[in-house]
C-alpha positions as CSV (number, residue, x, y, z in Angstrom):
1,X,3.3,2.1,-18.0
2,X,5.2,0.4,-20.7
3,X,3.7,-3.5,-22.4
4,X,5.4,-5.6,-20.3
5,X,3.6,-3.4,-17.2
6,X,0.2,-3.2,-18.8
7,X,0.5,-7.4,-19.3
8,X,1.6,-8.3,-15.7
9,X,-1.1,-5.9,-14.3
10,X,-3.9,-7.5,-17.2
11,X,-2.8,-11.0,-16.0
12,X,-3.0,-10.4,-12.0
13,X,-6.6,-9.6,-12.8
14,X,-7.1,-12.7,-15.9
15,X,-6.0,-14.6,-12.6
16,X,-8.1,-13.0,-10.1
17,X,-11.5,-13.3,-12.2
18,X,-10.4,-16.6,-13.3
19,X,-9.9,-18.5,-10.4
20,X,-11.6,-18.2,-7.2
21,X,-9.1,-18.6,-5.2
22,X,-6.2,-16.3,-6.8
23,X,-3.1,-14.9,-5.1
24,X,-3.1,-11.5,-3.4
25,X,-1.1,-8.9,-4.4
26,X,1.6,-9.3,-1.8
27,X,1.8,-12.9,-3.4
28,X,2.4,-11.7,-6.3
29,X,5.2,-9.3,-5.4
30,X,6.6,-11.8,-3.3
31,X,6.6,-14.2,-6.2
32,X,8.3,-11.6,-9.1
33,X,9.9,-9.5,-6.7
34,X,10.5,-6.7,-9.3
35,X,7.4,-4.8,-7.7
36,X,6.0,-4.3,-4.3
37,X,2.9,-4.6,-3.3
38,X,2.1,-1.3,-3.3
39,X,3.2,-0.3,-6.5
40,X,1.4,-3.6,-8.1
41,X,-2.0,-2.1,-6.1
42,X,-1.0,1.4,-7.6
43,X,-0.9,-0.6,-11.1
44,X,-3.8,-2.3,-10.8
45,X,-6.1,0.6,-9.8
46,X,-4.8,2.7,-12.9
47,X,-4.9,0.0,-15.4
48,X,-8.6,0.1,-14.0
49,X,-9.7,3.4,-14.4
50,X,-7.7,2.9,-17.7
51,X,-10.2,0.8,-18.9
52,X,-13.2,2.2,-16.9
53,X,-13.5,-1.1,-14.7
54,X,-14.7,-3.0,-17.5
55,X,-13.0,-6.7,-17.8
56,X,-16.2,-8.4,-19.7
57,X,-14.4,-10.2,-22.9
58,X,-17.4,-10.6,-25.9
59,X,-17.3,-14.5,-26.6
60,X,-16.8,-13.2,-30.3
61,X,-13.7,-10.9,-29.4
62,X,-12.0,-14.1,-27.6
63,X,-12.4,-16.4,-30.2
64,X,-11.4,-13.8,-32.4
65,X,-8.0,-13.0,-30.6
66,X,-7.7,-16.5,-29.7
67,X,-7.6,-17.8,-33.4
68,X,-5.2,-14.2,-34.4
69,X,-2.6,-15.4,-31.5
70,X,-2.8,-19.2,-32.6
71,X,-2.0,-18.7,-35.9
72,X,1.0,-15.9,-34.8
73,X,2.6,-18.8,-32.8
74,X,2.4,-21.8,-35.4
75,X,3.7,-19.6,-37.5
76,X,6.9,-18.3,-35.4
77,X,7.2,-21.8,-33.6
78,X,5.9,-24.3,-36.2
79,X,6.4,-22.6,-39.5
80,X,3.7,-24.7,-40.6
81,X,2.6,-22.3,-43.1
């Protein structure tokens, strides 16, 4: 899997445990089109085992991230520094 791979699988599943109604898989591969919707199952079930079935984000370890990523983007779209 390459980052852009990893990042479409992790946000399929931010959207699944997110919402409670999310899109299938077939929805999503009907909606990008660049992967079927057996490959995207095939993704998702290794990016799983990847990361032993563990999706719990620490409050701490979001804000943390959060803050890291806000200050990346005022800095390349602002340039408020």
């Amino acid at each position: 899997m390459n980052w852009r791979l990893v990042l479409f699988v992790a946000l399929i599943l931010a959207s699944k445990i997110w919402d409670d109604e999310s899109f299938e898989n077939d929805n999503f591969a009907k909606a990008f089109g660049k992967y079927s919707t057996q490959n995207i199952n095939h993704y998702e079930c290794v990016f799983l085992k990847s990361i032993d079935y563990d999706l719990y984000v620490k409050g701490s370890d979001y804000a943390k991230y959060y803050y890291i990523l806000r200050v990346i983007y005022i800095f390349f779209f602002y340039k408020k520094f």
